[in-house]
BADORO-974694 format. One record per residue: x, z, y of N, C-alpha, C, O in turn. Coordinates in steps of 0.02 Angstrom, whole numbers, plus 32768, in hexadecimal, padded with zeros to 4 digits. Layout:
N
atom nu X&nw Z&nv Y&cau X&caw Z&cav Y&cu X&cw Z&cv Y&ou X&ow Z&ov Y
...
This chain:
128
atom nu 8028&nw 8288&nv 80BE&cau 7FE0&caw 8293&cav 80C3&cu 7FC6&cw 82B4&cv 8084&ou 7FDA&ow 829E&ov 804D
atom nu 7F9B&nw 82E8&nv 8087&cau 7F6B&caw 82F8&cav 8067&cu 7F5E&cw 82C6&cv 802A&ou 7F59&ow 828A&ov 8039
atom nu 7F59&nw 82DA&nv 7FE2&cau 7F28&caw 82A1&cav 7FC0&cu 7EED&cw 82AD&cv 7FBD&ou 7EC8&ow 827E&ov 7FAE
atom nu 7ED9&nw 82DE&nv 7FC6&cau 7E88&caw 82D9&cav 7FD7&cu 7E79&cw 82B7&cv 800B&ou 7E4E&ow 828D&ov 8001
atom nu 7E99&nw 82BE&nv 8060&cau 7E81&caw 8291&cav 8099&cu 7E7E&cw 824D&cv 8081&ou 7E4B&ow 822A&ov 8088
atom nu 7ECB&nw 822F&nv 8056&cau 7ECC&caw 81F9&cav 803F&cu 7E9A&cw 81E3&cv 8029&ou 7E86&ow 81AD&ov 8040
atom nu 7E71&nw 8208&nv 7FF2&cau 7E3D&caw 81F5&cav 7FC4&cu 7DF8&cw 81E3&cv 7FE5&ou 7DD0&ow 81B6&ov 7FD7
atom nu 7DF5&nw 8216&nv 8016&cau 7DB7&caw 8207&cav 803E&cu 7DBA&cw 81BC&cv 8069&ou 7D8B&ow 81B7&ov 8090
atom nu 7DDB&nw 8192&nv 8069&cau 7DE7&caw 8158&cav 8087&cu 7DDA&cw 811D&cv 8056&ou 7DEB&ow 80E4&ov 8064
atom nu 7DB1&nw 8134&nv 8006&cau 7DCA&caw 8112&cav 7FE2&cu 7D75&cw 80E8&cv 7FF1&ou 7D73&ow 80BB&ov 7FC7
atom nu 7D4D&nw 80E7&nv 800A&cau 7D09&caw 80D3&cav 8013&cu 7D1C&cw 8093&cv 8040&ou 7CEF&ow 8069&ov 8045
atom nu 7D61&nw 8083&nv 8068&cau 7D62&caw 8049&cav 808B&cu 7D87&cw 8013&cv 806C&ou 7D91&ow 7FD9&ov 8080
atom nu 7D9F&nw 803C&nv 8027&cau 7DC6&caw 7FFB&cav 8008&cu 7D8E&cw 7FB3&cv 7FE0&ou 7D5E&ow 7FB4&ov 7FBA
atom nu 7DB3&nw 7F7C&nv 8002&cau 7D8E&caw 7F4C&cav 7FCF&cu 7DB9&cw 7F10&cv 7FCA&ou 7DE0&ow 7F08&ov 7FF9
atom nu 7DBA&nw 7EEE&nv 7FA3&cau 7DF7&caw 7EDB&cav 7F8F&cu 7DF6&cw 7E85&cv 7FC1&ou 7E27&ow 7E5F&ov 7FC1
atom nu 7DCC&nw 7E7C&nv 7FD8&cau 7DDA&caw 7E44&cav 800A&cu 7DDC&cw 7E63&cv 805F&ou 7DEF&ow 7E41&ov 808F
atom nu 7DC6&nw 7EA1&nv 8062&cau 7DCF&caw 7EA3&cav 80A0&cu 7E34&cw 7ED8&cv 80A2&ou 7E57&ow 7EF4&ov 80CC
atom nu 7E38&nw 7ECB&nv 805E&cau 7E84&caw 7EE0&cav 8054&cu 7EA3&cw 7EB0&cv 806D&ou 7EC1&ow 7EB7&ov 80A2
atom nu 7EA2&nw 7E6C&nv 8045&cau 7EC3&caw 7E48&cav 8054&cu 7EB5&cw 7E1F&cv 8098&ou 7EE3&ow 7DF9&ov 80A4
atom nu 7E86&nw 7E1D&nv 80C4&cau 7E78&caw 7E05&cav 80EC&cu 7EAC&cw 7E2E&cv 8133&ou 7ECB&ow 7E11&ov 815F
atom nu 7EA4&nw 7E73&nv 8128&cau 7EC4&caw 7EA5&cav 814A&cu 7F0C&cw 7E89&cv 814D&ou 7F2B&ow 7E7C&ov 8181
atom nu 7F26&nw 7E7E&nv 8106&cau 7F77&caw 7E7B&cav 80F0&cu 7F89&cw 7E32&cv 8117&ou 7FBE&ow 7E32&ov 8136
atom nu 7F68&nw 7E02&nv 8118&cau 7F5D&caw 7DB7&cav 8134&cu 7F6C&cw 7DC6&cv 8176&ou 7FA0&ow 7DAF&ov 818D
atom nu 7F4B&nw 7DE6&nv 8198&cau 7F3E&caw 7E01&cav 81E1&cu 7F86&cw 7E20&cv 81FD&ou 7FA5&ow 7E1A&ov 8232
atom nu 7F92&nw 7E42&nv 81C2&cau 7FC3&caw 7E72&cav 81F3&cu 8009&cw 7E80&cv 81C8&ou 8037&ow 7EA7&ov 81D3
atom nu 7FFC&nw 7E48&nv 8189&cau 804E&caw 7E3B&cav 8172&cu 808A&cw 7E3C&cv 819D&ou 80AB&ow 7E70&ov 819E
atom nu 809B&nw 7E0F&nv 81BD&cau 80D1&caw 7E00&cav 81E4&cu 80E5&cw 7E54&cv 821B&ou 811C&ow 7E69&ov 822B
atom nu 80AA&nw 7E6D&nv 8228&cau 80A7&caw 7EAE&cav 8268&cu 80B7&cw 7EF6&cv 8235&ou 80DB&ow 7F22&ov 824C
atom nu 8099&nw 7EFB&nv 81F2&cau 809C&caw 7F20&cav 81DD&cu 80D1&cw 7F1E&cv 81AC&ou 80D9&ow 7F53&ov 818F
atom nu 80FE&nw 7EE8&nv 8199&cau 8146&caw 7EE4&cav 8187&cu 8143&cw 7EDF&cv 8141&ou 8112&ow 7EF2&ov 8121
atom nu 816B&nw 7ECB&nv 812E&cau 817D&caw 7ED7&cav 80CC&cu 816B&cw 7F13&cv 80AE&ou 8139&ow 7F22&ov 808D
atom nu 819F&nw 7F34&nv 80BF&cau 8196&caw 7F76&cav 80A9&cu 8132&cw 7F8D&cv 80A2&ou 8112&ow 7F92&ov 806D
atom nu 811B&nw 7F97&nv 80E2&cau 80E2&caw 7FB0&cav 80D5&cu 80BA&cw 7F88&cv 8095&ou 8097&ow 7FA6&ov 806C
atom nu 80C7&nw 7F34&nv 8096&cau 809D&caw 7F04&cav 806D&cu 80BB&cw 7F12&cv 8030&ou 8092&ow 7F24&ov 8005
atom nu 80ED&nw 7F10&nv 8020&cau 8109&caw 7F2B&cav 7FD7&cu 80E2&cw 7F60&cv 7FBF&ou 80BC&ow 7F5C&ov 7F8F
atom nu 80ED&nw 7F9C&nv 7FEC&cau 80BB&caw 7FDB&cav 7FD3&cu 8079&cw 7FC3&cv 7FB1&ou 806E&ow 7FC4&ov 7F74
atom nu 8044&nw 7FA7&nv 7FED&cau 800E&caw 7F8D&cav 7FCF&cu 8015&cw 7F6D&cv 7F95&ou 7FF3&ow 7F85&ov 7F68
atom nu 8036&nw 7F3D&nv 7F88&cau 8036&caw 7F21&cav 7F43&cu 8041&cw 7F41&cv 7F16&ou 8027&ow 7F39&ov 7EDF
atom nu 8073&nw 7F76&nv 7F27&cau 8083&caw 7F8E&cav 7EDA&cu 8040&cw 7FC0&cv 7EC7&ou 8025&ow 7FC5&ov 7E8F
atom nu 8029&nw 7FEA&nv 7F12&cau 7FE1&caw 800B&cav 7EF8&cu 7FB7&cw 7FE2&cv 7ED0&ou 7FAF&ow 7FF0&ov 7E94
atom nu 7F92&nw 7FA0&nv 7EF3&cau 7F77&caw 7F77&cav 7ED7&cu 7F8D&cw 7F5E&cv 7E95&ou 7F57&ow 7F52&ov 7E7A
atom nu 7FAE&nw 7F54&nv 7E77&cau 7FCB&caw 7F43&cav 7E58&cu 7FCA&cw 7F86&cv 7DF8&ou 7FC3&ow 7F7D&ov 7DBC
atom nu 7FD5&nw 7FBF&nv 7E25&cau 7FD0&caw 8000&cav 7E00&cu 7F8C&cw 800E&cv 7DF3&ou 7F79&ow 8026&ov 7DBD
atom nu 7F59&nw 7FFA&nv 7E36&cau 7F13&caw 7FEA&cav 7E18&cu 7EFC&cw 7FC9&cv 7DF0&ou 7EBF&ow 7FCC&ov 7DF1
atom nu 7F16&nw 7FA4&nv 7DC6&cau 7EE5&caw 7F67&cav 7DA7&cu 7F02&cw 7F84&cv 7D63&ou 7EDF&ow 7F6B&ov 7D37
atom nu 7F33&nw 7FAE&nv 7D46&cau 7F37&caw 7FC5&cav 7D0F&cu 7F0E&cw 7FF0&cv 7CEE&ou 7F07&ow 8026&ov 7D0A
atom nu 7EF3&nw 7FE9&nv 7CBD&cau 7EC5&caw 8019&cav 7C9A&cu 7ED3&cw 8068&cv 7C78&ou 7EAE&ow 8099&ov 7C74
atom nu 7F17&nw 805E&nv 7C60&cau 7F27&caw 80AA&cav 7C6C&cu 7F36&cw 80E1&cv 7CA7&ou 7F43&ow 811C&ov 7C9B
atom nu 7F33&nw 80CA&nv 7CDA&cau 7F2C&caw 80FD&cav 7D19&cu 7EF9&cw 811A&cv 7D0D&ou 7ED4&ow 80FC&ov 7CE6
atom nu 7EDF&nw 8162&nv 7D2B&cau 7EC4&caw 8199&cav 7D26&cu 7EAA&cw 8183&cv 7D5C&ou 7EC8&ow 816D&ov 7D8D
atom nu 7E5D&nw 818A&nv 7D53&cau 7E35&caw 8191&cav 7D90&cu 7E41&cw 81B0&cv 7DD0&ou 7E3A&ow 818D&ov 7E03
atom nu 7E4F&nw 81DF&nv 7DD4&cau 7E88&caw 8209&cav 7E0B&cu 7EA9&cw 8202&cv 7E35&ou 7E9D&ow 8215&ov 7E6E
atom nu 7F00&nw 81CD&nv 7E15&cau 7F12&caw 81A2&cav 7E32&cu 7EFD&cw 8164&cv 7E45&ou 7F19&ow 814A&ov 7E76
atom nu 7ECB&nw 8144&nv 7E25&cau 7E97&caw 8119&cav 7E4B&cu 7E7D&cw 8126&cv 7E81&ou 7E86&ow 8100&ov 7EB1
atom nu 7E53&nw 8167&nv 7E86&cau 7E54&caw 8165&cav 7EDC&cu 7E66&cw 8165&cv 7EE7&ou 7E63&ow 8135&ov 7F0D
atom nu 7EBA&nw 8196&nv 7EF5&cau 7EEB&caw 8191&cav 7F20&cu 7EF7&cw 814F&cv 7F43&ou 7EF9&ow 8147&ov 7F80
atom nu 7F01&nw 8114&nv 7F07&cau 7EFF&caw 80DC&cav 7F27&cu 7ED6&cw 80C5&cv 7F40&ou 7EE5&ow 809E&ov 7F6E
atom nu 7E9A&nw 80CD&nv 7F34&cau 7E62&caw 80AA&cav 7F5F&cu 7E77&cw 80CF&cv 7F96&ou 7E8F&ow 80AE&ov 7FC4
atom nu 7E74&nw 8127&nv 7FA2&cau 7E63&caw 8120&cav 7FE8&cu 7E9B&cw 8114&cv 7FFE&ou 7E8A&ow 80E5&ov 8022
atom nu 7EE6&nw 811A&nv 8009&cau 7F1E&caw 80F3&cav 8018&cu 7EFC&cw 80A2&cv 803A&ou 7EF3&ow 8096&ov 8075
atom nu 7EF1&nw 807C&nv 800B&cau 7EEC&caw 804D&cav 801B&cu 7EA6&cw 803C&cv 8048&ou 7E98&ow 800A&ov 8068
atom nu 7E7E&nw 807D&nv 803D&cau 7E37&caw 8068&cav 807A&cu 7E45&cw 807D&cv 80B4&ou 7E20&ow 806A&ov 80E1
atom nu 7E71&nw 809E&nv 80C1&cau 7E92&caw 80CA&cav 80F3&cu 7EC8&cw 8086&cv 8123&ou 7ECB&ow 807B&ov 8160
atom nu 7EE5&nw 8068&nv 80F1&cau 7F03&caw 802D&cav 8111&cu 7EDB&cw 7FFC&cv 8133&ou 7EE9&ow 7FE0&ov 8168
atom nu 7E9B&nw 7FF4&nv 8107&cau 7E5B&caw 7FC4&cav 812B&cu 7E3B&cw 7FD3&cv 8168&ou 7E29&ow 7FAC&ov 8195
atom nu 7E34&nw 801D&nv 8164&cau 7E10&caw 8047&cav 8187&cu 7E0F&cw 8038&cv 81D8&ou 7E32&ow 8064&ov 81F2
atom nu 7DF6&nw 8010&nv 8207&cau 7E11&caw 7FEB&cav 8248&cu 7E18&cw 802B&cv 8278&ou 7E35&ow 802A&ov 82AE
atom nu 7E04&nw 8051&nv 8264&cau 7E0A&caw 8095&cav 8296&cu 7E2E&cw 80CB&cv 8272&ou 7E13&ow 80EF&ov 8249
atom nu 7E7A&nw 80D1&nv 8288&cau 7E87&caw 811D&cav 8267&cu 7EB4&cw 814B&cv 8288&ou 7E9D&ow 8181&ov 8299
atom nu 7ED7&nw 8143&nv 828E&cau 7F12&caw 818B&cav 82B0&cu 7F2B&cw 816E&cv 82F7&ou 7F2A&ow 8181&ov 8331
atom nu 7F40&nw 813C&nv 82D4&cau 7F66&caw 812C&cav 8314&cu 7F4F&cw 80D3&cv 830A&ou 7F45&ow 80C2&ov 82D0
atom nu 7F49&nw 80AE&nv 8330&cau 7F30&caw 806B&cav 8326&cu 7F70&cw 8039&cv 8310&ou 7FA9&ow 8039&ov 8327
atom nu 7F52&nw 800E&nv 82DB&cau 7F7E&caw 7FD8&cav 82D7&cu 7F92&cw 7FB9&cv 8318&ou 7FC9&ow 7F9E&ov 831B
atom nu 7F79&nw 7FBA&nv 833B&cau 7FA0&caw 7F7C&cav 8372&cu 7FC4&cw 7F90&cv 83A7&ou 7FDA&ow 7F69&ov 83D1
atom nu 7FCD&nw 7FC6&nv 83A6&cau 7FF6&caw 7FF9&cav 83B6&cu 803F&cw 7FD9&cv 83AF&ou 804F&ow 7FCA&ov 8375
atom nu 8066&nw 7FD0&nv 83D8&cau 8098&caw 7FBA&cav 83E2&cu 80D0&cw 7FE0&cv 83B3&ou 80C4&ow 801A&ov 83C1
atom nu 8104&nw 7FE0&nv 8384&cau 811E&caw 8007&cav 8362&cu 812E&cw 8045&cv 8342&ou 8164&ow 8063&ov 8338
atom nu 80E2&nw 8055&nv 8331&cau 80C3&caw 808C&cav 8317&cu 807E&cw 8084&cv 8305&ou 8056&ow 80AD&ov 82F1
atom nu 8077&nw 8042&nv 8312&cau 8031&caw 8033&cav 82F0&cu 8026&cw 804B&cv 82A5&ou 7FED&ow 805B&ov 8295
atom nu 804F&nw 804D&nv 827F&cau 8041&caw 8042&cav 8246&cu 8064&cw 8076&cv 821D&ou 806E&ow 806D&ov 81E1
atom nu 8076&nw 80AC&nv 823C&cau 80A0&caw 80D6&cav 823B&cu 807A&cw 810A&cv 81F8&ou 8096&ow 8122&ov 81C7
atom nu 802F&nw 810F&nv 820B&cau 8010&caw 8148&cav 81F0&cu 7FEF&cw 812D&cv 81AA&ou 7FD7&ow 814F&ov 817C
atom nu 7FF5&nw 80E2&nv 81AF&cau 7FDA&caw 80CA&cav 8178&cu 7FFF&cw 80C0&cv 8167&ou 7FF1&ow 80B0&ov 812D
atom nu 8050&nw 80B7&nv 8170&cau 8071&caw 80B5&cav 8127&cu 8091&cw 80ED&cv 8100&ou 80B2&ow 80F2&ov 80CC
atom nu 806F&nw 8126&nv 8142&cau 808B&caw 817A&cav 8119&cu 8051&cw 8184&cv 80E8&ou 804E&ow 81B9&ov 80CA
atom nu 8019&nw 814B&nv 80DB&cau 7FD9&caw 8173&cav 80B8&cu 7FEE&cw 813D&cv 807A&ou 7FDB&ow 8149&ov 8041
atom nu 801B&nw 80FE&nv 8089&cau 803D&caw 80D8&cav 8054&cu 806F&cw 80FB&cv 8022&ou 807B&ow 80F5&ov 7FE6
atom nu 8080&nw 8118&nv 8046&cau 80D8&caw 813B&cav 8036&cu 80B2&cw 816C&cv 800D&ou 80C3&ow 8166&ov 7FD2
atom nu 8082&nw 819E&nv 8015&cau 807F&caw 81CA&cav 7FF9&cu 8039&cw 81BA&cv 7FCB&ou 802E&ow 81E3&ov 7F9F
atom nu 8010&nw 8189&nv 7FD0&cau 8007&caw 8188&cav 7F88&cu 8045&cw 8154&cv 7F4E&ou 8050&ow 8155&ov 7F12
atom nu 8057&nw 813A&nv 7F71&cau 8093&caw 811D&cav 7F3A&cu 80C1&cw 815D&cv 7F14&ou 80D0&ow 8152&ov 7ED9
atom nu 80D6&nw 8198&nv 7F2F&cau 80D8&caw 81C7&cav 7F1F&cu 80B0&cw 81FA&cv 7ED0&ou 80C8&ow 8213&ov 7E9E
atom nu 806B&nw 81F3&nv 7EEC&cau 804F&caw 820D&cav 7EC6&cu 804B&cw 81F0&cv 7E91&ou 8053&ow 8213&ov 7E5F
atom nu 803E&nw 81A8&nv 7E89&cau 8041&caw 816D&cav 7E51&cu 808F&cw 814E&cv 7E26&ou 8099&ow 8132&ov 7DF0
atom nu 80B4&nw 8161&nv 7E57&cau 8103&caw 8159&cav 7E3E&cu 8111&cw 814B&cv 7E01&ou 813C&ow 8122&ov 7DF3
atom nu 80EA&nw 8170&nv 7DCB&cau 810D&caw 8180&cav 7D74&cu 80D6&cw 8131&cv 7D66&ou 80E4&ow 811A&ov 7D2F
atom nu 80AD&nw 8112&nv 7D80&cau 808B&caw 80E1&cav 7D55&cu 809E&cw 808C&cv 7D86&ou 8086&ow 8054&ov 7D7E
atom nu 80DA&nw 80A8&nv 7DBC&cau 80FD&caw 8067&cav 7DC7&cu 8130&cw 8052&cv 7D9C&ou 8160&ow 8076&ov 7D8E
atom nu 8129&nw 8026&nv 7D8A&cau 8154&caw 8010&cav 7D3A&cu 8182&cw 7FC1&cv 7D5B&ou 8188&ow 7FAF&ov 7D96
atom nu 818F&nw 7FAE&nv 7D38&cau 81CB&caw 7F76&cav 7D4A&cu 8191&cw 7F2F&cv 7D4E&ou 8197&ow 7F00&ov 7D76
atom nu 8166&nw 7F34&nv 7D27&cau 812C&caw 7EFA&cav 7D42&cu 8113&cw 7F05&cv 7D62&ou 80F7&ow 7ED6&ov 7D7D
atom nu 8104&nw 7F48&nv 7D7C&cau 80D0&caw 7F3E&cav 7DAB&cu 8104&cw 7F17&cv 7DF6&ou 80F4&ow 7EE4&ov 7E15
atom nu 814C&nw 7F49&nv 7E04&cau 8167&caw 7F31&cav 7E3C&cu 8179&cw 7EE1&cv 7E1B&ou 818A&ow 7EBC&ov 7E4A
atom nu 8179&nw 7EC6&nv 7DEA&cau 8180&caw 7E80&cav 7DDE&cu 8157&cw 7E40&cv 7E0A&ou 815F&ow 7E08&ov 7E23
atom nu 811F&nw 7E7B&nv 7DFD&cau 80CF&caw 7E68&cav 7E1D&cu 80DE&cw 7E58&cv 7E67&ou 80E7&ow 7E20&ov 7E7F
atom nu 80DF&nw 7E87&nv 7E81&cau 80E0&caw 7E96&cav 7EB1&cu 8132&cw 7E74&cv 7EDD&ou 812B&ow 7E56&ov 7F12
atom nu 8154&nw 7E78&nv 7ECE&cau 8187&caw 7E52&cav 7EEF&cu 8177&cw 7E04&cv 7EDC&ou 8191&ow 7DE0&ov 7F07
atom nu 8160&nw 7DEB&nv 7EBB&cau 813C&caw 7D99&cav 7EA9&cu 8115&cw 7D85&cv 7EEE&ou 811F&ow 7D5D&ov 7F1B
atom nu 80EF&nw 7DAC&nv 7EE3&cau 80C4&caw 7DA7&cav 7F2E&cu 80E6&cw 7DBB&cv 7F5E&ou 80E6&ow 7D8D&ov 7F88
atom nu 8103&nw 7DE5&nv 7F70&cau 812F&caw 7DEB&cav 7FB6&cu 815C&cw 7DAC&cv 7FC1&ou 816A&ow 7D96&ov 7FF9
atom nu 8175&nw 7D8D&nv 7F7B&cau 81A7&caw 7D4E&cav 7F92&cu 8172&cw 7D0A&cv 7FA6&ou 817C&ow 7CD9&ov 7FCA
atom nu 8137&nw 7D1F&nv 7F7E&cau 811B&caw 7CE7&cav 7F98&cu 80F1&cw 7CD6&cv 7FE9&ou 80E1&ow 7C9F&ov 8001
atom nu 80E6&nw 7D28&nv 8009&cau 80F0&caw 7D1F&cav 804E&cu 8123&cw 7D37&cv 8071&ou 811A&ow 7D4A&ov 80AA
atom nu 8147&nw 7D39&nv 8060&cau 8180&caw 7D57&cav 809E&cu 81CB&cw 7D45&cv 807E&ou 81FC&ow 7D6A&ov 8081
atom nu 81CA&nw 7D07&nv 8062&cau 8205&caw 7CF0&cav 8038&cu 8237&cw 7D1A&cv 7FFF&ou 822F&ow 7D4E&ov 7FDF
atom nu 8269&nw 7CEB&nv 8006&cau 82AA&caw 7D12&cav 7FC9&cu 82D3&cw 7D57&cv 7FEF&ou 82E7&ow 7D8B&ov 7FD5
atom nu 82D7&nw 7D43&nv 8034&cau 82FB&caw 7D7B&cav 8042&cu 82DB&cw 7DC9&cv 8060&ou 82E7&ow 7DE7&ov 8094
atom nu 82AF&nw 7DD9&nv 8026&cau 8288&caw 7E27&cav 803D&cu 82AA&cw 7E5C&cv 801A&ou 82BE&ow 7E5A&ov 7FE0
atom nu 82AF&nw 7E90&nv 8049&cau 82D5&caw 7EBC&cav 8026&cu 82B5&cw 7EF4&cv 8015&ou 82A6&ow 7F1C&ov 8040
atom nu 82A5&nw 7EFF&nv 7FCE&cau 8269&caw 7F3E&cav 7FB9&cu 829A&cw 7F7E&cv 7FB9&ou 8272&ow 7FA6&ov 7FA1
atom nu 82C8&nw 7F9B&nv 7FC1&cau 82F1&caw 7FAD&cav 7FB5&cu 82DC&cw 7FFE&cv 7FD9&ou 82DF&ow 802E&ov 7FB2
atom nu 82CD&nw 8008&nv 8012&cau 82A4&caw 8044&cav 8044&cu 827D&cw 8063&cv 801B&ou 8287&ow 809F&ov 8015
atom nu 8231&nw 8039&nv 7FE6&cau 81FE&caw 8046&cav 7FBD&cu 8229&cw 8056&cv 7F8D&ou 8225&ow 8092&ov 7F7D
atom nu 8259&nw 8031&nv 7F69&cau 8279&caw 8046&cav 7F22&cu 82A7&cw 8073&cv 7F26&ou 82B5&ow 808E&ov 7EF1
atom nu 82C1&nw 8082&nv 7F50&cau 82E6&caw 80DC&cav 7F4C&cu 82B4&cw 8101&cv 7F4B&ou 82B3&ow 812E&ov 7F21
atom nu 8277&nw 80F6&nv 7F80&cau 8261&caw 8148&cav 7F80&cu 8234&cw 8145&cv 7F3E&ou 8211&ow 8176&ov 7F2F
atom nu 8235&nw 811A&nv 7F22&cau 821B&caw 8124&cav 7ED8&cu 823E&cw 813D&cv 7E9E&ou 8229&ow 8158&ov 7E6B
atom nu 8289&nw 812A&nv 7EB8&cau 82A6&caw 813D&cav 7E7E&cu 82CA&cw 818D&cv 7E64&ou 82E3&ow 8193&ov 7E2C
C-alpha cells in the first residue's frame, strides 16, 4: 500500500478503540497480524521517531480500526488480508526504528495473550 493512502487513515486511530478492535479480533486476526500492531504501537510511543513515520503508523493502525475497508473483517479467510498488507507495509517504512526493545515490547504482550508458544518469526524475517 501506498504511504500516503496509509496516512490518510490516520484520523481513525485512537488508542482504545485500538485495543478494543485487537480484543475483538485477536484470535481471527492471528499473531502475526497482533505482533505487527504492537511493534507499530510500540514504535509509536518513542520520541525520536519523525513525525512522518508517525503517521504512517497512525494511519496503518486507523486503517486497522477503520470498520469499513477493502475487504471486510468477517470475511471468512481474507478478512484481514488488506489490513495486514497496510501492517506489513508500514512496518516497512518504520523498520530502521524497530530496535530489540521495542520487539521485547511487543513479544511480552503477545506472550501475555496468546502464550509461550508464538512464533514472531513471518514479522522478523521480513524485517530483517
Amino acid at each position: 500500500m501506498d504511504s500516503e493512502i496509509i496516512e490518510s487513515h490516520g484520523n481513525h486511530y485512537s488508542e482504545p478503540k485500538l485495543w478494543n478492535k485487537v480484543k475483538k479480533y485477536a484470535k481471527k486476526a492471528g499473531s502475526s497480524a497482533v505482533y505487527a500492531i504492537l511493534l507499530l504501537y510500540f514504535v509509536l510511543q518513542k520520541d525520536e521517531v519523525p513525525k512522518k513515520s508517525k503517521a504512517i503508523i497512525l494511519g496503518a493502525l486507523g486503517y486497522f480500526i477503520l470498520p469499513l475497508d477493502l475487504i471486510p473483517d468477517f470475511a471468512v479467510g481474507v478478512g484481514f488480508t488488506d489490513d495486514i498488507g497496510a501492517l506489513i507495509a508500514a512496518l516497512w517504512q518504520v523498520a530502521m526504528y524497530i530496535d530489540d526493545e521495542v520487539k521485547a515490547q511487543a513479544k511480552s504482550k503477545l506472550r501475555d495473550w496468546f502464550g509461550d508458544g508464538v512464533d514472531t518469526s513471518e514479522i522478523d524475517d521480513r524485517l530483517a
